[in-house]
C-alpha positions as CSV (number, residue, x, y, z in Angstrom):
1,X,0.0,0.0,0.0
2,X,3.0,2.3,0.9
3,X,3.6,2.5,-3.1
4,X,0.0,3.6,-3.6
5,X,0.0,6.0,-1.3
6,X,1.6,8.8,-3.2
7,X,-1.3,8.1,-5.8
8,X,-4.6,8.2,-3.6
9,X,-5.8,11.8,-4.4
10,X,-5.1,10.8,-8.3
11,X,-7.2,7.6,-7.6
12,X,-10.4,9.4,-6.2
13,X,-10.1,12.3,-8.8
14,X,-10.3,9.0,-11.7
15,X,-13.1,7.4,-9.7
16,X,-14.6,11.0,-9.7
17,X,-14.3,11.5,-13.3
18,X,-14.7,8.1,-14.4
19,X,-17.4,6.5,-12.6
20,X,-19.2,8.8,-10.1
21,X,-19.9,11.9,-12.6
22,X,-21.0,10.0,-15.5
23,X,-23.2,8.2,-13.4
24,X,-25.1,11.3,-11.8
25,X,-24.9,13.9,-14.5
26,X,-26.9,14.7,-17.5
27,X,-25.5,15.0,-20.8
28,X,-25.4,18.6,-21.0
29,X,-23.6,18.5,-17.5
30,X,-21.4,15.9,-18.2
31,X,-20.8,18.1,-21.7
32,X,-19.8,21.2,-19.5
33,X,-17.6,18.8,-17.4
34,X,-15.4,17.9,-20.4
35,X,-14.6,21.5,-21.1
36,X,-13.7,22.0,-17.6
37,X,-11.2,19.1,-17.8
38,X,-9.9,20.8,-21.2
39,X,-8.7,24.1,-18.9
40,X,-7.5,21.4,-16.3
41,X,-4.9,19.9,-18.8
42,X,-3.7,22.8,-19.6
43,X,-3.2,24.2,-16.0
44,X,-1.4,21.2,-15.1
45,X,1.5,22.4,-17.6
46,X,1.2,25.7,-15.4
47,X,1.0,23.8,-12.7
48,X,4.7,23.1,-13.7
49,X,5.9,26.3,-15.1
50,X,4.7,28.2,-12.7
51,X,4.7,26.3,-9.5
52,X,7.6,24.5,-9.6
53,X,9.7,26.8,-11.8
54,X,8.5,30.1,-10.8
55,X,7.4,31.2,-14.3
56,X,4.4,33.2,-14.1
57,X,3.0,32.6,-17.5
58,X,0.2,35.0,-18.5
59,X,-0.3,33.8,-22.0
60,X,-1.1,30.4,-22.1
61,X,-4.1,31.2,-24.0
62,X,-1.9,31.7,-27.1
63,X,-0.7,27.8,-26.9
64,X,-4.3,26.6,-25.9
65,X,-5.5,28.8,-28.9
66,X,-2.7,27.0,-31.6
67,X,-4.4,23.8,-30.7
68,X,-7.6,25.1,-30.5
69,X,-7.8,26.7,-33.9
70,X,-5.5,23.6,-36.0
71,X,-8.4,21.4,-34.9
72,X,-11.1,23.4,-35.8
73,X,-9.8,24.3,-39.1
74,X,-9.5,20.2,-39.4
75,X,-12.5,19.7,-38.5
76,X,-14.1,22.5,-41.0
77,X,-12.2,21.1,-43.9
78,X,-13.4,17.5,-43.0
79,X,-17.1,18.7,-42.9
80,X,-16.4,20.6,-46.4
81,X,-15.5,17.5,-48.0
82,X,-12.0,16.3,-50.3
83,X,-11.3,19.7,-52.4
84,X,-14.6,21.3,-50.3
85,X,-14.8,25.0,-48.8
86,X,-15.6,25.4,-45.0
87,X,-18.9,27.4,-45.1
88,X,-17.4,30.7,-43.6
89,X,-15.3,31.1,-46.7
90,X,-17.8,31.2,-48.7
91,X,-20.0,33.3,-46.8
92,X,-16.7,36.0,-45.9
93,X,-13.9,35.3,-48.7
94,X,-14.2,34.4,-52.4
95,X,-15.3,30.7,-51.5
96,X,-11.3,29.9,-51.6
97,X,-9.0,27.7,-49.3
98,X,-5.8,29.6,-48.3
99,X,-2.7,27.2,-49.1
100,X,-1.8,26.7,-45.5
101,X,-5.1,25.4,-44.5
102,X,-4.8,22.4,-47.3
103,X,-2.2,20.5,-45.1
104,X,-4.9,20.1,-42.3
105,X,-7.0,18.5,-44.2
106,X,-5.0,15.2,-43.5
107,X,-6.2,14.0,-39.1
108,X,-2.6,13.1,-38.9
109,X,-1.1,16.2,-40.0
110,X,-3.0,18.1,-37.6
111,X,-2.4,16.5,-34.7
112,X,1.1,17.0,-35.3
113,X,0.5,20.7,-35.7
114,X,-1.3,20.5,-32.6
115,X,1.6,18.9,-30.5
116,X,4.8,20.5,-32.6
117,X,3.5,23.8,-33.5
118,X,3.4,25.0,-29.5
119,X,6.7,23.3,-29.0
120,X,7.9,25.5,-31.4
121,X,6.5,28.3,-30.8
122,X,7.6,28.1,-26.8
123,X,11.1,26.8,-27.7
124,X,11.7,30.1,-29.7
125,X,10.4,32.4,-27.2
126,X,11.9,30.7,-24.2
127,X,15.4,30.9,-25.9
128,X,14.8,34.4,-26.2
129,X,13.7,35.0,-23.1
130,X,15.6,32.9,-20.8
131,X,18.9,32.8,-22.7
132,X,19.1,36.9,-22.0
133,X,18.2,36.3,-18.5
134,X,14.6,37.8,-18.2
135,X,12.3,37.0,-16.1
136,X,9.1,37.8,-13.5
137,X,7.1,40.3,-14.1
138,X,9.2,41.3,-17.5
139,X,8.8,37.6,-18.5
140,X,4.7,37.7,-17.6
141,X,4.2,41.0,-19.6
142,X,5.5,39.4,-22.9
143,X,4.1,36.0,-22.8
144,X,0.4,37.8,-22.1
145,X,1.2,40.2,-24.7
146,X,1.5,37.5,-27.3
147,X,-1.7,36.2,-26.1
148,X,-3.4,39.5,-26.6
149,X,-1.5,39.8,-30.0
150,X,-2.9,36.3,-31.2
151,X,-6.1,37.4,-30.3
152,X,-6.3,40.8,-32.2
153,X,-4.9,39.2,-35.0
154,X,-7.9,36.1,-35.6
155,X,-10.3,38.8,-35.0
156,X,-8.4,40.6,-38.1
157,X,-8.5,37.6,-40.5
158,X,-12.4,37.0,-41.0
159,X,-12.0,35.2,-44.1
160,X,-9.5,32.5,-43.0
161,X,-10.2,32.4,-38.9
162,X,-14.1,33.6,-38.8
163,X,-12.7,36.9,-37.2
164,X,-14.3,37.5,-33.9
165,X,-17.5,35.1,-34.6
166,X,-14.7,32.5,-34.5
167,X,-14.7,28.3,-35.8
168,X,-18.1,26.7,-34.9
169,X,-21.3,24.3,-36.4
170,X,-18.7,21.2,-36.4
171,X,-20.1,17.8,-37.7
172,X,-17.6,16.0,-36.9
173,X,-14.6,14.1,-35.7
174,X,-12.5,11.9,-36.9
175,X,-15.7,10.2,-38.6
176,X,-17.9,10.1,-35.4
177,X,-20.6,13.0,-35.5
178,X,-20.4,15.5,-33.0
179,X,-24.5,15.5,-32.8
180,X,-24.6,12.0,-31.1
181,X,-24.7,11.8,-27.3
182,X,-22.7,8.6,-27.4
183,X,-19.8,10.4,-28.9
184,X,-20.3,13.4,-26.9
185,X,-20.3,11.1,-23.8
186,X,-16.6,9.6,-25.9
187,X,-15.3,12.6,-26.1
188,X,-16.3,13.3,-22.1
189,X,-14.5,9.9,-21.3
190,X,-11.0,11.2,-24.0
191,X,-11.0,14.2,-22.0
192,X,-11.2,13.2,-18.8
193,X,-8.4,10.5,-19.5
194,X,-6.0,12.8,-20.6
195,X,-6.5,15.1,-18.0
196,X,-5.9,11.8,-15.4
197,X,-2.8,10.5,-17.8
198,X,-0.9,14.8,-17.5
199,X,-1.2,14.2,-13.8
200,X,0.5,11.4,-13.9
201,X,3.2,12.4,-15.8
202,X,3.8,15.2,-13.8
203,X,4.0,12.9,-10.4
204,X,6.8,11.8,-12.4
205,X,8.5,14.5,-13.4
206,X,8.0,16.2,-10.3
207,X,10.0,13.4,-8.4
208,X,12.8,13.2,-11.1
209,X,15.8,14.6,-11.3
210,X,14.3,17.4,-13.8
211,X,11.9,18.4,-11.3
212,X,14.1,18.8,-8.6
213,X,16.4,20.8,-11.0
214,X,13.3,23.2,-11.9
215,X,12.8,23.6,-8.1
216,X,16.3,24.6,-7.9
217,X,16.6,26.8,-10.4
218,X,13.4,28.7,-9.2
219,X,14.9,29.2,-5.3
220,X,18.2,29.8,-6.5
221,X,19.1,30.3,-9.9
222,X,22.6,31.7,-9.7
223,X,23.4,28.8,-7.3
224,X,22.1,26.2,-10.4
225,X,24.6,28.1,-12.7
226,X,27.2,28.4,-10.2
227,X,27.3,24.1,-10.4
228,X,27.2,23.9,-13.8
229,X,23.6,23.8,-15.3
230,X,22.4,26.3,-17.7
231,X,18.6,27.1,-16.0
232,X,17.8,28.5,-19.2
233,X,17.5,25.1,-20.3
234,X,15.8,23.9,-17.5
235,X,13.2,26.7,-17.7
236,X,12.7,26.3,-21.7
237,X,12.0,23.0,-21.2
238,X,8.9,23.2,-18.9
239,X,7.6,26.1,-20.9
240,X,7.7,23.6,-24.1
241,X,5.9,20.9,-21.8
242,X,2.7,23.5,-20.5
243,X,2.4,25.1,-24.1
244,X,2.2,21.7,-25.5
245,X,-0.3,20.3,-22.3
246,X,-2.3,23.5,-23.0
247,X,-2.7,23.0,-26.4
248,X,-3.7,19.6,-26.2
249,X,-6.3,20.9,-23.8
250,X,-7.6,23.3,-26.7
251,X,-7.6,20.7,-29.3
252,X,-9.9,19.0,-27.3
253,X,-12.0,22.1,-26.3
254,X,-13.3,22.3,-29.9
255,X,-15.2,19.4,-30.5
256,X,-16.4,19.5,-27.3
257,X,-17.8,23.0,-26.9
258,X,-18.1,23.1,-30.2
259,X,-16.8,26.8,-31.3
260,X,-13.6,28.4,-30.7
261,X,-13.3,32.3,-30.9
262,X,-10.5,34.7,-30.2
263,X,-12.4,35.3,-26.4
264,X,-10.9,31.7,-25.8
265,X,-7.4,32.2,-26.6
266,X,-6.7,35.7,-25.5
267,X,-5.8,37.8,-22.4
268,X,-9.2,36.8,-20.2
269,X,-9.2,33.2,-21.3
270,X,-5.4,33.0,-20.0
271,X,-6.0,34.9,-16.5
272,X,-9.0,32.3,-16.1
273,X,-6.4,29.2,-16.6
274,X,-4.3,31.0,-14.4
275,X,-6.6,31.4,-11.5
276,X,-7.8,27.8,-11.6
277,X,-3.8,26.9,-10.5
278,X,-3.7,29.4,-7.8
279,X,-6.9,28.7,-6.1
280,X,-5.8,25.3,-6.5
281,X,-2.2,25.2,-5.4
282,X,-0.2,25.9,-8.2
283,X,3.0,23.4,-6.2
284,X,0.9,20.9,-5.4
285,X,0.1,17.9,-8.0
286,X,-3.4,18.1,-8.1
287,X,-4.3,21.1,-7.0
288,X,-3.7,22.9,-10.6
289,X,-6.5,20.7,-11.9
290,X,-9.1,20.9,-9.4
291,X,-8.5,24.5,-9.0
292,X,-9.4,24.8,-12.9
293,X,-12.3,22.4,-12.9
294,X,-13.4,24.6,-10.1
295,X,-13.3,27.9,-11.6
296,X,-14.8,26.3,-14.5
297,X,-17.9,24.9,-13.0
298,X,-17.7,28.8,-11.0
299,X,-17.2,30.5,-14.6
300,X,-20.7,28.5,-15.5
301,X,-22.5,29.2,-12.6
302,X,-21.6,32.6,-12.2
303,X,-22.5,33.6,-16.1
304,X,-26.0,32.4,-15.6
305,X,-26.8,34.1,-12.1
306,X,-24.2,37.5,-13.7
307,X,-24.2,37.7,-17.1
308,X,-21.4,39.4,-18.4
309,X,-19.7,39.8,-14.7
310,X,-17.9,36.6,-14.9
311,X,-14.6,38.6,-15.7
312,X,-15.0,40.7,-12.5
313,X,-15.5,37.2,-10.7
314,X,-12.6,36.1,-12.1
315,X,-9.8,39.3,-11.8
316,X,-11.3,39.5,-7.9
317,X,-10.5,35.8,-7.5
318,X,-7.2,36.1,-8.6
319,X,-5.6,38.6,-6.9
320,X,-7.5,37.9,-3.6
321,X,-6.2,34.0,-3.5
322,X,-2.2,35.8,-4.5
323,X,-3.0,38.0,-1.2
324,X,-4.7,35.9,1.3
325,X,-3.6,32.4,0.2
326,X,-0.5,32.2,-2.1
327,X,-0.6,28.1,-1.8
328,X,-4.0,28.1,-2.5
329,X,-6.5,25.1,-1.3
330,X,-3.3,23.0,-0.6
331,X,-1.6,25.3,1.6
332,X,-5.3,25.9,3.3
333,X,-6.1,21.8,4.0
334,X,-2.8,21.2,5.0
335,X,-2.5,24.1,7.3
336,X,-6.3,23.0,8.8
337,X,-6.2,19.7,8.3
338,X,-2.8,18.0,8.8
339,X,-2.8,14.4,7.1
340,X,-6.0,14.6,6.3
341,X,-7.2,11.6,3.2
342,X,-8.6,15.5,2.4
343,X,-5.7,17.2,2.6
344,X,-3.9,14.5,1.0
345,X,-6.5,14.5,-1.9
346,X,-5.1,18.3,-3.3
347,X,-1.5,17.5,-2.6
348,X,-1.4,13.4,-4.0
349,X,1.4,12.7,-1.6
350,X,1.5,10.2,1.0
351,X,1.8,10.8,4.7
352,X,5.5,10.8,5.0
353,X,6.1,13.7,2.6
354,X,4.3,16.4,3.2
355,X,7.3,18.6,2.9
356,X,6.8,17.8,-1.3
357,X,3.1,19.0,-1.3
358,X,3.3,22.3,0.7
359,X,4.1,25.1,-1.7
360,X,7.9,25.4,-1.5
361,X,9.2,28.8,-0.4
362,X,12.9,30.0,-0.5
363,X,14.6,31.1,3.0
364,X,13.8,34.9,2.9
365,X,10.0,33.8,2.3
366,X,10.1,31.7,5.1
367,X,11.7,34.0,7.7
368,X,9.0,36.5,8.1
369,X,6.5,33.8,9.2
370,X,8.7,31.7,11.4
371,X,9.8,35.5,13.2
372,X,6.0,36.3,13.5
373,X,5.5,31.8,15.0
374,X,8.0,33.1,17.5
């Protein structure tokens, strides 16, 4: 049992997803539920960027937007038909189909897109960026103006992105037809899997030599380069992993939700990922996840009780969980709780390591709160 331990919290999150909800929910709930594990995959790659290597990355949207739109582009040229034009073309453009749509025609080709294409994008950005040495708030600046920049431009290009109406009225995907409740309920289940698989991985990576290395180089950078490590490299390479994670998670958000539009990819859409980690526990292994499924199922509720106040929900949420509770629900069950099963739950680490789950803080963080214990 000792080597389960560790996994517990990821076990009753999968009995959660897998059994319990699709049990009790209705199909439009269970619908609403897959797009809330969509923003969870994604904010388990901030999950690692920013909580264990101190990157506070504004723009994710961009990276969930690159998956987003190369699957809805595929899926418009699927429902157009070999040599067909996607409806909006014909209704905007002159009926058309740009060259560099053609490629996604092929399923194959676009889920390479979809997984290479973010790499790429973060691998050139992070060597720019973390090669020259910038970082916090200088770092978080750029990345959500690239977000905003993406944006602006979709909403630019009507006749080859649908401008600010966006991608939507999918049929289907990868054969199966996005109007039956058994593949709605398929794509629930693909979801949810993935979501469960990212966690995972990152209990691994978080105990391997790489994630103690991203640690490091957050607490003490100069002390990483001082023994011989380059934590440019270590940086760049968990910015690759979330951009991929989050635009995995938007690849899936399209046939799910069925529309994508620049107000899912821009400056809002990544402040919203990025409040689902903190209220979470953005160092913690679960709590990135639950935090977004959270603020998810809060986004829905919210918008139907406030329409059109969701964003003021949202900015409030943020900066009050940064002020009051910087580990978020981790740090708050584990402060009130102890060992807690809980406690345990958010922070997916057995009993004997709680020290891994609490949201690790560098001496001159610590100091002020052990003077004030005193």
């Amino acid at each position: 049992m000792k080597k389960l331990s560790p996994y517990v919290g990821w076990l009753l999150l999968a009995v959660a997803l897998l059994v319990l909800a699709p049990a009790v929910l209705s199909d439009f709930r269970l619908g609403l539920l897959a797009k809330y594990c969509c923003y969870a995959i994604a904010a388990v790659g901030i999950g690692l960027a920013w909580g264990r290597g101190g990157m506070l990355v504004l723009g994710q949207g961009l990276y969930f937007g690159i998956g987003a739109y190369a699957m809805a582009m595929h899926l418009k040229l699927a429902d157009a038909g070999p040599g067909g034009v996607p409806d909006f073309m014909a209704l905007y453009g002159d009926a058309t189909v740009p060259g560099w749509w053609e490629p996604l025609r092929s399923g194959a080709f676009a889920v390479v897109v979809i997984l290479v294409l973010p790499a790429l994008v973060a691998g050139l950005l992070g060597l720019a960026v973390f090669k020259r040495r910038i970082k916090g708030a200088y770092f978080a600046i750029l990345s959500q103006a690239l977000a905003a920049a993406f944006a602006i431009l979709l909403v630019g290009q009507v006749k080859t992105t649908g401008g600010a109406n966006g991608l939507n009225n999918f049929q289907g995907f990868f054969g199966y037809a996005l109007f039956d409740p058994a593949n709605k309920r398929m794509l629930y289940f693909i979801a949810a899997g993935i979501l469960l698989v990212s966690i995972l991985a990152m209990a691994w990576l978080y105990r391997s030599r790489f994630g103690e290395l991203l640690v490091a180089v957050r607490d003490g950078e100069e002390r990483v380069r001082f023994l011989g490590t380059d934590p440019a490299n270590v940086k760049l390479a968990a910015y690759v992993i979330a951009a991929v994670l989050a635009s995995i998670g938007g690849a899936l958000f399209v046939p799910i939700a069925g529309i994508v539009s620049p107000d899912d990819v821009g400056v809002v859409a990544s402040i919203g990922l990025l409040a689902g980690v903190a209220l979470g526990g953005r160092a913690s292994l679960l709590g990135p996840a639950v935090g977004a499924l959270l603020v998810g199922y809060a986004e829905t509720s919210l918008s139907e009780a406030f329409p059109g106040s969701w964003s003021y929900f949202q900015g409030a949420l943020f900066v009050l969980v940064i002020l009051l509770l910087p580990g978020g629900l981790a740090q708050l069950l584990n402060a009130r709780r102890g060992n807690s099963v809980s406690s345990r739950f958010l922070r997916g680490v057995p009993r004997g390591k709680q020290a891994q789950a609490e949201l690790p803080r560098s001496a001159s963080e610590a100091a002020p709160e052990e003077a004030a214990a005193r």
